[in-house]
MIDOSE-1310 file (N, C-alpha, C; in nm, 2 decimals, decimal comma, always signed):
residues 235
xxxx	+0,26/+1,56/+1,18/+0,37/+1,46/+1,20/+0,36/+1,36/+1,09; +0,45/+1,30/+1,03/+0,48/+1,23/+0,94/+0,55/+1,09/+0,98; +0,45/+0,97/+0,95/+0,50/+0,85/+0,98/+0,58/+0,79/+0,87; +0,71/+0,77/+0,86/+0,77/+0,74/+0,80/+0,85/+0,58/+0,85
xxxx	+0,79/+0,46/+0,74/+0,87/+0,34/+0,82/+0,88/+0,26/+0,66; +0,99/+0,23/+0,69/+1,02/+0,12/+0,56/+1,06/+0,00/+0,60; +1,00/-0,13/+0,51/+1,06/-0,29/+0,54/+1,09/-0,32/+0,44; +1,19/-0,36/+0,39/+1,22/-0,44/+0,26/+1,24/-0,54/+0,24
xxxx	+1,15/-0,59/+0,18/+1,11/-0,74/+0,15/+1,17/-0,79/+0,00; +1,22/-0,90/+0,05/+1,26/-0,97/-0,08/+1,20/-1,11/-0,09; +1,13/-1,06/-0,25/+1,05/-1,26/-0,29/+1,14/-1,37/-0,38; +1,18/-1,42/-0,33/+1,23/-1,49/-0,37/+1,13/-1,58/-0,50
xxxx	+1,23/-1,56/-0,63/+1,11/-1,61/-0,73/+1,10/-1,80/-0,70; +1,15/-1,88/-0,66/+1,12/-2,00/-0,68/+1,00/-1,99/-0,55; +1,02/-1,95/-0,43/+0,89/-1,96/-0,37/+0,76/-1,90/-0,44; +0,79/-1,79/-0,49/+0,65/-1,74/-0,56/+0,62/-1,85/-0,66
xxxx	+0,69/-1,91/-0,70/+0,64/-2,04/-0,81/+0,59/-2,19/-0,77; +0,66/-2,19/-0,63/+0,58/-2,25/-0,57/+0,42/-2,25/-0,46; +0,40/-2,09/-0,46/+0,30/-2,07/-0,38/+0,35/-2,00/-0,25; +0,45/-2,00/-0,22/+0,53/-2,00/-0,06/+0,56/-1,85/-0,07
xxxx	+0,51/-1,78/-0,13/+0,60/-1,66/-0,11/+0,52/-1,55/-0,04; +0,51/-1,57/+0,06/+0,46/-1,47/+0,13/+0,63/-1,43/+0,27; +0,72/-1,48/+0,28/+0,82/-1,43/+0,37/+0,85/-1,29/+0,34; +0,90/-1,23/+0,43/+0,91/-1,10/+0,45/+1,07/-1,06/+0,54
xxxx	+1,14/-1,03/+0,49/+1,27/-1,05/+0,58/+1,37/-0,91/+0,51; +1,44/-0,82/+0,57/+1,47/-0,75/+0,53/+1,65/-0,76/+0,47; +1,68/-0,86/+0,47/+1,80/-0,91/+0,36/+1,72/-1,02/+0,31; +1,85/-1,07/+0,13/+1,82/-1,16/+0,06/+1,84/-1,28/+0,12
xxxx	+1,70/-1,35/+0,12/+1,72/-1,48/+0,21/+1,77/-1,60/+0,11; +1,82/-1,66/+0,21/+1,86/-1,77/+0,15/+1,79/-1,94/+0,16; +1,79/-1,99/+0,04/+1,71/-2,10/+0,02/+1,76/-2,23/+0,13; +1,73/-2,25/+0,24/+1,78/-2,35/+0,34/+1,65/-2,45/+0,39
xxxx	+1,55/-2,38/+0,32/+1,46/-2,51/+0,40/+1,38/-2,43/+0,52; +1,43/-2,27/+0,54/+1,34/-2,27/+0,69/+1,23/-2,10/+0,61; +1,27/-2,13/+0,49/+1,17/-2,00/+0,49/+1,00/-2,00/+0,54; +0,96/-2,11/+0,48/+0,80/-2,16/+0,51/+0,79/-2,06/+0,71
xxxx	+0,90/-2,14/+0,76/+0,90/-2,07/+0,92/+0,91/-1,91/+0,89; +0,98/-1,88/+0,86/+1,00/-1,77/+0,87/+0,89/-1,66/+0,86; +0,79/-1,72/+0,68/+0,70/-1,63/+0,66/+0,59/-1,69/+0,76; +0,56/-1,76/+0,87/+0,48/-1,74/+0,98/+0,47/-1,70/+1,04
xxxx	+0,59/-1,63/+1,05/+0,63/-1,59/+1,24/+0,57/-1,44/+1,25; +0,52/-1,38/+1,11/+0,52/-1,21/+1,16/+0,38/-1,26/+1,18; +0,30/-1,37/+1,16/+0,11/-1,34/+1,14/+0,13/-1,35/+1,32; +0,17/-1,40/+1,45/+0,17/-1,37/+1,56/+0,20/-1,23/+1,57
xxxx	+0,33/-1,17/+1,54/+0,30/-1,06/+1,57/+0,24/-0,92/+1,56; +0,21/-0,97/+1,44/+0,09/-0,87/+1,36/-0,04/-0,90/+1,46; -0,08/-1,01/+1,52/-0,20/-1,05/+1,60/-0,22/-0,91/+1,69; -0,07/-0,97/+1,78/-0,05/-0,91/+1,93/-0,01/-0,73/+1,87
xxxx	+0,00/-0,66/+1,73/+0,05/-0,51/+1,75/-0,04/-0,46/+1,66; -0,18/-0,51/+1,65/-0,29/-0,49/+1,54/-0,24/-0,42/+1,40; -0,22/-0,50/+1,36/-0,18/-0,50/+1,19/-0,28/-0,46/+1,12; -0,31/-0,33/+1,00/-0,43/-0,39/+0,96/-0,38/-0,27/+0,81
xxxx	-0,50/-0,29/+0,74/-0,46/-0,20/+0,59/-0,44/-0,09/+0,62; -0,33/-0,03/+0,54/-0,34/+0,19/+0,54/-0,42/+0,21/+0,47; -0,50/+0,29/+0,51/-0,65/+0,37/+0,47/-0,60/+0,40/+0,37; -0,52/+0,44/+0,28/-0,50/+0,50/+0,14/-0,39/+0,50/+0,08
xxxx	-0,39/+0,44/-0,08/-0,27/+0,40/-0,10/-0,26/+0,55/-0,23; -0,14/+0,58/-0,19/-0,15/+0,69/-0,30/-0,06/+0,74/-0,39; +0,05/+0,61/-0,41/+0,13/+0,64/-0,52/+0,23/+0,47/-0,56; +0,23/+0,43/-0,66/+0,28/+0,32/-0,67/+0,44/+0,34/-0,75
xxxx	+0,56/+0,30/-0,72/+0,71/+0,33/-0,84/+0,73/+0,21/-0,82; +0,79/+0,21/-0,92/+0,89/+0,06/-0,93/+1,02/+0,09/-1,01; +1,11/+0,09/-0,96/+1,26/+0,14/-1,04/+1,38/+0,00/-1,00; +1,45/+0,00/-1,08/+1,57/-0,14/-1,08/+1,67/-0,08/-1,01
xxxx	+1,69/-0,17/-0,92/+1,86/-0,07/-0,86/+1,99/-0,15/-0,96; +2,04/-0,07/-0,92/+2,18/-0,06/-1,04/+2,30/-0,15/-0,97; +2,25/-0,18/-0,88/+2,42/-0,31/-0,87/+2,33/-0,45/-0,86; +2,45/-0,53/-0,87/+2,40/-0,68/-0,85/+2,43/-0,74/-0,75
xxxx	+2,26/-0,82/-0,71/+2,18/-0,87/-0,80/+2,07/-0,74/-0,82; +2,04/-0,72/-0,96/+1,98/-0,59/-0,99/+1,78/-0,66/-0,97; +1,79/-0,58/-0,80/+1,63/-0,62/-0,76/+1,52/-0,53/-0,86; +1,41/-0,57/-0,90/+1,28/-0,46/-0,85/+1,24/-0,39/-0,80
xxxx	+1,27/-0,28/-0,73/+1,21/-0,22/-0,59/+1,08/-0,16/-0,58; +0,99/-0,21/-0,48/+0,83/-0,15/-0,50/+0,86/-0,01/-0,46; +0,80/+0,10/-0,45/+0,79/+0,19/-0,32/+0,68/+0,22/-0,35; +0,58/+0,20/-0,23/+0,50/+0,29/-0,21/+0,42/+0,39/-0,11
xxxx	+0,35/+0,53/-0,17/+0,35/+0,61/-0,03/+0,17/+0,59/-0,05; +0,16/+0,64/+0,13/+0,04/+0,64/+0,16/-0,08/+0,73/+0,30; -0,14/+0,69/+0,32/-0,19/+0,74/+0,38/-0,25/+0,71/+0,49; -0,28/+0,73/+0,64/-0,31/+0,68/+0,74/-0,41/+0,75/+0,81
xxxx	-0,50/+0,69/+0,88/-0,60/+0,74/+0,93/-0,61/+0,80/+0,99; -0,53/+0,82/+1,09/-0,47/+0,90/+1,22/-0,31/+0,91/+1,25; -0,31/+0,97/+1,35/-0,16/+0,98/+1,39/-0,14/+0,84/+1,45; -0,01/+0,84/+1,46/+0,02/+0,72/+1,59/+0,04/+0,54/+1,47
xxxx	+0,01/+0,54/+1,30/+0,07/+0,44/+1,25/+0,19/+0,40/+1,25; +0,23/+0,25/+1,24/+0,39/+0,25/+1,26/+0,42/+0,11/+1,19; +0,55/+0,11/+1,10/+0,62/-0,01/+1,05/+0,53/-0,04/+0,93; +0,49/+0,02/+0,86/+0,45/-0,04/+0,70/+0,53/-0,09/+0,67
xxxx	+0,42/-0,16/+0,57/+0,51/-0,30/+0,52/+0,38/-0,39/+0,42; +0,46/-0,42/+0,32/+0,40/-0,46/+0,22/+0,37/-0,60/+0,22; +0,30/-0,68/+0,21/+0,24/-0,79/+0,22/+0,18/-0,87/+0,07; +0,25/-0,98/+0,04/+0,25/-1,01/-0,08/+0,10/-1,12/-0,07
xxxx	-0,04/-1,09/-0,12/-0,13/-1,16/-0,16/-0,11/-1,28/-0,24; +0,00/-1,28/-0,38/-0,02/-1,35/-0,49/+0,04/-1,47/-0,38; +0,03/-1,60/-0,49/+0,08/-1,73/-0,43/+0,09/-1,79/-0,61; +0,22/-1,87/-0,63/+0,22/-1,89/-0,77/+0,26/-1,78/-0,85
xxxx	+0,19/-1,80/-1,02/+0,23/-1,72/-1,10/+0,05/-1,65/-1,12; +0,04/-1,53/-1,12/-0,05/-1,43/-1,16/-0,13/-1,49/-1,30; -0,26/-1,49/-1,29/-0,31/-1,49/-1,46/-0,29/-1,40/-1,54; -0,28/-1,27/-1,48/-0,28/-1,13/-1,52/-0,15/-1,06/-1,56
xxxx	-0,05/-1,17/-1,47/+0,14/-1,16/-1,44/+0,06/-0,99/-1,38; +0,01/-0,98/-1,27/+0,03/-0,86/-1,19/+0,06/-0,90/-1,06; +0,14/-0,88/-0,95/+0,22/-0,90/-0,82/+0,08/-0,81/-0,74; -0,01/-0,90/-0,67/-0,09/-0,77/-0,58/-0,03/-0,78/-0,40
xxxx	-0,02/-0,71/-0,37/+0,04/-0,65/-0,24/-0,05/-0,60/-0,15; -0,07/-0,61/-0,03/-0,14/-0,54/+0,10/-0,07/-0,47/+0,16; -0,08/-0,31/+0,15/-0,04/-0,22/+0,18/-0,08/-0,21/+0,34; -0,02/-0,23/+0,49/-0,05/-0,27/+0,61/+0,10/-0,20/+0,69
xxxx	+0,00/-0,21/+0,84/+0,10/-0,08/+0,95/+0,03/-0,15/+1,05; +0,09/-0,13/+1,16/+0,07/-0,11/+1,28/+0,00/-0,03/+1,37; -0,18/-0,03/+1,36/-0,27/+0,07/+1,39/-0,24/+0,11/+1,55; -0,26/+0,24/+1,60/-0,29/+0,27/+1,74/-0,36/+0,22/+1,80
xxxx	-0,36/+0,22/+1,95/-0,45/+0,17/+2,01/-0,55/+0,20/+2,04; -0,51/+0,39/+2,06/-0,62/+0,48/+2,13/-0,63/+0,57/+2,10; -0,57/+0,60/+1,94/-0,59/+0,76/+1,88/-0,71/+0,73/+1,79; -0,78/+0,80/+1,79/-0,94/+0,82/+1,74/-0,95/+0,96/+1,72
xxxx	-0,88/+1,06/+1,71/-0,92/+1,17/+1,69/-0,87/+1,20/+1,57; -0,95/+1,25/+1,41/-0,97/+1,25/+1,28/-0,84/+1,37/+1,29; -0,77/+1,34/+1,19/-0,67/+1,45/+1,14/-0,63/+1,43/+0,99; -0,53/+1,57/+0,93/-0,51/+1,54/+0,85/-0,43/+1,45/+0,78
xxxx	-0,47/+1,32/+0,68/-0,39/+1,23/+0,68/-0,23/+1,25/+0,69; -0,17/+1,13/+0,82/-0,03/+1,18/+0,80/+0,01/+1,05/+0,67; +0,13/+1,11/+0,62/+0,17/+1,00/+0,53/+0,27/+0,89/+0,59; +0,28/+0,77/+0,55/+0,34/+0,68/+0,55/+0,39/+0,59/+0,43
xxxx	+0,49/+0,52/+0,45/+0,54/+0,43/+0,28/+0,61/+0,33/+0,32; +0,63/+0,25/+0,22/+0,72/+0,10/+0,25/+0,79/+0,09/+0,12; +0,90/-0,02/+0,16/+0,95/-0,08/+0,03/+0,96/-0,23/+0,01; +0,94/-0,25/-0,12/+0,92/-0,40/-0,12/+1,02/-0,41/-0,21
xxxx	+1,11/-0,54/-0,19/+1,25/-0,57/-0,33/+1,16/-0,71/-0,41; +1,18/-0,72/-0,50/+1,17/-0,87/-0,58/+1,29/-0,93/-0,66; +1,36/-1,03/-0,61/+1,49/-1,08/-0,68/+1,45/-1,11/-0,89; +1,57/-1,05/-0,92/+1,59/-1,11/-1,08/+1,53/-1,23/-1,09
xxxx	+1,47/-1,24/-1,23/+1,39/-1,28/-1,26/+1,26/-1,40/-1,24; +1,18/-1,26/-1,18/+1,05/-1,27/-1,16/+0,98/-1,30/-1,27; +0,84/-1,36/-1,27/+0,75/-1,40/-1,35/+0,64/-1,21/-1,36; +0,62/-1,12/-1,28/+0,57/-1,02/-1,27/+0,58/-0,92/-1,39
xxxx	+0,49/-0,89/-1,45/+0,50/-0,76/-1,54/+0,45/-0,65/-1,51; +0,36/-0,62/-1,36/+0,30/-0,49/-1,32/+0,29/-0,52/-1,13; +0,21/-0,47/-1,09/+0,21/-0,43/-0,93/+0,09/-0,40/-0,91; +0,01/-0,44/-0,81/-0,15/-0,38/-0,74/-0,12/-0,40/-0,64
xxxx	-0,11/-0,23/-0,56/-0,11/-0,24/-0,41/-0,27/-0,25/-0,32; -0,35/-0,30/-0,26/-0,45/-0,26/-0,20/-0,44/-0,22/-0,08; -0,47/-0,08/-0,07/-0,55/+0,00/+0,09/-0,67/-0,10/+0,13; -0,68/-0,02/+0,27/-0,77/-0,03/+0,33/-0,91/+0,04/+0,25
xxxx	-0,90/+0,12/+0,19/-1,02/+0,20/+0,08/-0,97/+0,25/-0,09; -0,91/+0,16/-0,13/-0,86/+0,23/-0,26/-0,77/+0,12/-0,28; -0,69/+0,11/-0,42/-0,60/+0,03/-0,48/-0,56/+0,09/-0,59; -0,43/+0,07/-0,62/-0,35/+0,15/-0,74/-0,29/+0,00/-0,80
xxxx	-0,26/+0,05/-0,96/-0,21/-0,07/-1,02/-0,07/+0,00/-1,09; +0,00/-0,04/-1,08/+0,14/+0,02/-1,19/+0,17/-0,13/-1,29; +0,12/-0,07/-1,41/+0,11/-0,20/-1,51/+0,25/-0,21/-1,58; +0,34/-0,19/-1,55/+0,46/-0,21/-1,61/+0,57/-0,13/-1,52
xxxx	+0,73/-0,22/-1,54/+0,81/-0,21/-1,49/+0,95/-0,11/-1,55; +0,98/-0,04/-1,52/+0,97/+0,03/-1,40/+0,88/+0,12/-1,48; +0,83/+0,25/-1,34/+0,71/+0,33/-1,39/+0,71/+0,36/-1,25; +0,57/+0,49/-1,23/+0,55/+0,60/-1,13/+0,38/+0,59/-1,17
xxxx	+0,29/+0,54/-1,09/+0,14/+0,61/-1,11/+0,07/+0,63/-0,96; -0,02/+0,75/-0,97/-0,07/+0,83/-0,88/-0,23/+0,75/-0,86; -0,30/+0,78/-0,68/-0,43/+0,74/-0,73/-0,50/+0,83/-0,75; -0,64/+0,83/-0,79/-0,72/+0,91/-0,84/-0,76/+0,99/-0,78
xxxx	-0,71/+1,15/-0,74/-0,78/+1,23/-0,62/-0,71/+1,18/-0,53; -0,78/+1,23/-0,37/-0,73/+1,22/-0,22/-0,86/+1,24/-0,15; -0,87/+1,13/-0,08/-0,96/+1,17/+0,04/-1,00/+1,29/+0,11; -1,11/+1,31/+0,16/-1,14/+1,45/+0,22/-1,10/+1,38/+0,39
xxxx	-1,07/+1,43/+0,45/-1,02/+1,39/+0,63/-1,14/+1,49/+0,69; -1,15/+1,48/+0,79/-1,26/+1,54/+0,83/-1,19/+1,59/+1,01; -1,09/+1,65/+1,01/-1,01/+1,71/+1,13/-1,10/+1,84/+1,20; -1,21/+1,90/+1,07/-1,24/+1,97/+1,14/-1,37/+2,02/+1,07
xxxx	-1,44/+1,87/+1,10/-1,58/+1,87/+1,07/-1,74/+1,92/+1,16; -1,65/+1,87/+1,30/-1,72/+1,94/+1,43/-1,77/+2,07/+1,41; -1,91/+2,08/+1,40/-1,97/+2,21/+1,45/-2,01/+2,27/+1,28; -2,02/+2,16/+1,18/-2,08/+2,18/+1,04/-2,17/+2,13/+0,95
xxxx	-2,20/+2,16/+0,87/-2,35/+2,13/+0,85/-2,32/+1,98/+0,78; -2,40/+1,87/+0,75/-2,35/+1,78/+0,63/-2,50/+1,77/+0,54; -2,45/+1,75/+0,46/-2,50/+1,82/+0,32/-2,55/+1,65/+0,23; -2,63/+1,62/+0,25/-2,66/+1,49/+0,19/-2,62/+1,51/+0,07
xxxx	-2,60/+1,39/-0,03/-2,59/+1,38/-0,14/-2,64/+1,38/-0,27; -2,63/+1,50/-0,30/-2,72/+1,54/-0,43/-2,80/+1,72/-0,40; -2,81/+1,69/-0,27/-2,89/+1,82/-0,21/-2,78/+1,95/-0,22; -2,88/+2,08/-0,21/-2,84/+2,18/-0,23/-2,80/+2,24/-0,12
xxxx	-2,71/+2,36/-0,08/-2,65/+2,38/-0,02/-2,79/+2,50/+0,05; -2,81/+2,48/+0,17/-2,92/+2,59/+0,23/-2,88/+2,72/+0,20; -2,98/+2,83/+0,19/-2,95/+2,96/+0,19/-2,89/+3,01/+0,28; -2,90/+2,97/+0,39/-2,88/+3,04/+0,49/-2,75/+2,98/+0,58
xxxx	-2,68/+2,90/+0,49/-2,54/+2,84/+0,55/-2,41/+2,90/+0,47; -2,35/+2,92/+0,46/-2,22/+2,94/+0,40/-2,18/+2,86/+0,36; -2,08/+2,81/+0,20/-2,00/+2,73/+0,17/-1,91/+2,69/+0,28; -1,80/+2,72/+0,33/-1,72/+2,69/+0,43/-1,79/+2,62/+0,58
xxxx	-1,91/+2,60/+0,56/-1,98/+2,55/+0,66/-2,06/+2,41/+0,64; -2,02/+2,40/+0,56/-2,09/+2,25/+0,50/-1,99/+2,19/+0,48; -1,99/+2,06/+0,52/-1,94/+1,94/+0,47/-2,04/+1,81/+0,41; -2,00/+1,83/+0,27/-2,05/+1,73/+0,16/-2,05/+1,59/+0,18
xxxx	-2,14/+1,52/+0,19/-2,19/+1,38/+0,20/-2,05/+1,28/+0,11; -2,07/+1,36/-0,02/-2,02/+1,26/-0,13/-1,86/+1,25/-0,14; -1,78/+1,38/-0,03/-1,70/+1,43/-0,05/-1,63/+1,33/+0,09; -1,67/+1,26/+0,19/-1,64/+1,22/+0,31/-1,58/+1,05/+0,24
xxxx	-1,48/+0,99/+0,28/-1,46/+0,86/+0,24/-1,57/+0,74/+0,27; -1,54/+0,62/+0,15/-1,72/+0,62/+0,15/-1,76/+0,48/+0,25; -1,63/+0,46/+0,32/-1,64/+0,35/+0,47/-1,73/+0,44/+0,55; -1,74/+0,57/+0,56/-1,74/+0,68/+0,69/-1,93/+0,66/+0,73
xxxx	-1,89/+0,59/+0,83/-2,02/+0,62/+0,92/-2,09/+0,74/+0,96; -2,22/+0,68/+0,92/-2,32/+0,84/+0,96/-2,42/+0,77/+1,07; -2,46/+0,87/+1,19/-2,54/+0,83/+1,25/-2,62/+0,96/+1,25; -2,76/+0,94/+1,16/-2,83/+1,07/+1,20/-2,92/+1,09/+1,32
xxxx	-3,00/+1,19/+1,34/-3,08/+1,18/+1,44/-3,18/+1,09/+1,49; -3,25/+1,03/+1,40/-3,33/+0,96/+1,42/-3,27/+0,80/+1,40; -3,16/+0,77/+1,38/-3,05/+0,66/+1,41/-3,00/+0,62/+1,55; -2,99/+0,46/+1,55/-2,91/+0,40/+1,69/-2,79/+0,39/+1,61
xxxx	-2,72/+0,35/+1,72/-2,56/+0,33/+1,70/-2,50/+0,18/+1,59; -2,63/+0,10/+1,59/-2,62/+0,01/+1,56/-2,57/-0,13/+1,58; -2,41/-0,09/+1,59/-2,30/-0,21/+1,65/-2,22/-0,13/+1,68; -2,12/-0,17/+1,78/-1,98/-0,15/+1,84/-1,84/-0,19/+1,81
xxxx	-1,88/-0,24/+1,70/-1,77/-0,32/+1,61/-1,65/-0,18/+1,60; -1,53/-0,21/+1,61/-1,44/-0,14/+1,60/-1,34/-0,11/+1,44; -1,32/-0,02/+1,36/-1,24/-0,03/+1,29/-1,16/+0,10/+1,25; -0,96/+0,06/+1,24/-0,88/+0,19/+1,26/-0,94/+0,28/+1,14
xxxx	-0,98/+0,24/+1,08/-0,95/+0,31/+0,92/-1,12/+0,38/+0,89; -1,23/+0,41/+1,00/-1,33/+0,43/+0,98/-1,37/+0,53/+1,03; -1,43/+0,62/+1,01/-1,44/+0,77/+1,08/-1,60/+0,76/+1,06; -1,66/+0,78/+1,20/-1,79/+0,78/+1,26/-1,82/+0,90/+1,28
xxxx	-1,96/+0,99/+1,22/-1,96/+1,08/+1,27/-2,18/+1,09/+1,32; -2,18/+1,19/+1,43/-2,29/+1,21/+1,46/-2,37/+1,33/+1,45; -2,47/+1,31/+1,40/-2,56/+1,41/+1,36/-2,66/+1,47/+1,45; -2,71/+1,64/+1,49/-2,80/+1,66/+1,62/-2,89/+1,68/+1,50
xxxx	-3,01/+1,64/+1,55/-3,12/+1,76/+1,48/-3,16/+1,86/+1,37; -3,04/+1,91/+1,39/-3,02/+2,02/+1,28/-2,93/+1,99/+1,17; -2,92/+1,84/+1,17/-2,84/+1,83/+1,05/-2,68/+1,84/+1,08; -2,64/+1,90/+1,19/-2,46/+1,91/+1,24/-2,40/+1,83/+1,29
xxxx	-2,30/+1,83/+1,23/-2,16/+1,72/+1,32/-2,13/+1,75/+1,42; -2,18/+1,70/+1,56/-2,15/+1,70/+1,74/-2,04/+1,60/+1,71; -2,00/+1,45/+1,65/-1,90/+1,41/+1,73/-1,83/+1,32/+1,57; -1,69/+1,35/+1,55/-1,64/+1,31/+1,49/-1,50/+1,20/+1,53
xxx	-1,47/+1,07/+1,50/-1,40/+1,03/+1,56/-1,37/+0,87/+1,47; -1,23/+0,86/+1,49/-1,18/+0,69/+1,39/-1,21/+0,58/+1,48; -1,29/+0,53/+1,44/-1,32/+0,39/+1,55/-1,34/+0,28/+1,47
């Protein structure tokens, strides 16, 4: 299943010059005095529909659209931990003008409440607008585990590789890092230490649980005895 949700956000450059530009509104807002309200109102909602980073950001564009006023448009696609994300949406970090003039962004969705079961990443994307003439010469989106930068306007850049998901890690050997694969296991029977994203909790045998701390974007897995994954799961 493919989560597909777009918001498009327009920054208005005099708030970004003032600091204020974090609003989020999906038409060109207009300068009246009530934006400051405006960009408050989603941090309640984001409270109450747990808001939090997409586990993987994996492609950054920026292309000008062709009528006027001719915006910036971000797009970017990504990746989610589980099934069940919803409403990406890009979230502007910078306040002012950049030292770097790079725009960095928080790549963020709408986590589940109760899906925990590891799959293959589904994809998700957003779009962000920025009105003519901006102070910006490039774009850093940050994931929840990764960050892409697109250093100039317009342009297309990929991130490095793709996470390994672990949908169907249950019932395989894991393979510390550096170590050799046993003789007596099969390739297709191992899953690699170095190859698992590198938030991903291990609990081995001789390990307690530690804490109970919860997080969408984290895949916990448990080890019997023998070295095998009994329980794999995003918590």
């Amino acid at each position: 299943m493919t989560t597909f949700k777009q918001l498009t956000a327009i920054v208005p450059v005099a708030l970004m010059l003032s600091g204020m530009g974090l609003a989020q509104t999906s038409t060109p807002p207009v300068d009246n005095g009530t934006q400051q309200a405006s960009a408050t109102a989603p941090a309640a909602q984001d409270s109450q529909s747990h808001t939090a980073p997409v586990f993987w950001v994996s492609s950054v564009e920026v292309f000008h659209s062709n009528h006027s006023p001719q915006l910036d448009i971000v797009r970017v696609r990504g990746l989610s931990s589980t099934e069940g994300w919803e409403s990406g949406e890009l979230i502007p970090l910078t306040k002012g003008v950049p030292a770097d003039g790079v725009l960095d962004l928080a790549f963020v969705a709408e986590a589940p409440a109760n899906n925990t079961t590891p799959t293959k990443y589904p994809l998700i994307e957003a779009v962000f607008a920025i009105e003519p003439g901006h102070p910006f010469k490039g774009v850093r989106v940050h994931g929840a585990t990764n960050r892409v930068t697109l250093t100039s306007f317009p342009g297309y850049t990929e991130a490095d590789g793709q996470p390994k998901d672990c949908s169907n890690c249950v019932g395989k050997f894991l393979l510390r890092k550096g170590a050799a694969v046993p003789v007596n296991r099969p390739q297709e029977s191992v899953v690699r230490e170095e190859d698992l994203p590198k938030n991903t909790r291990i609990i081995r045998d001789s390990e307690g649980i530690g804490t109970l701390d919860s997080d969408p974007n984290r895949t916990t897995i448990v080890l019997n005895e023998k070295g095998e994954i009994v329980v794999a799961l995003v918590d």
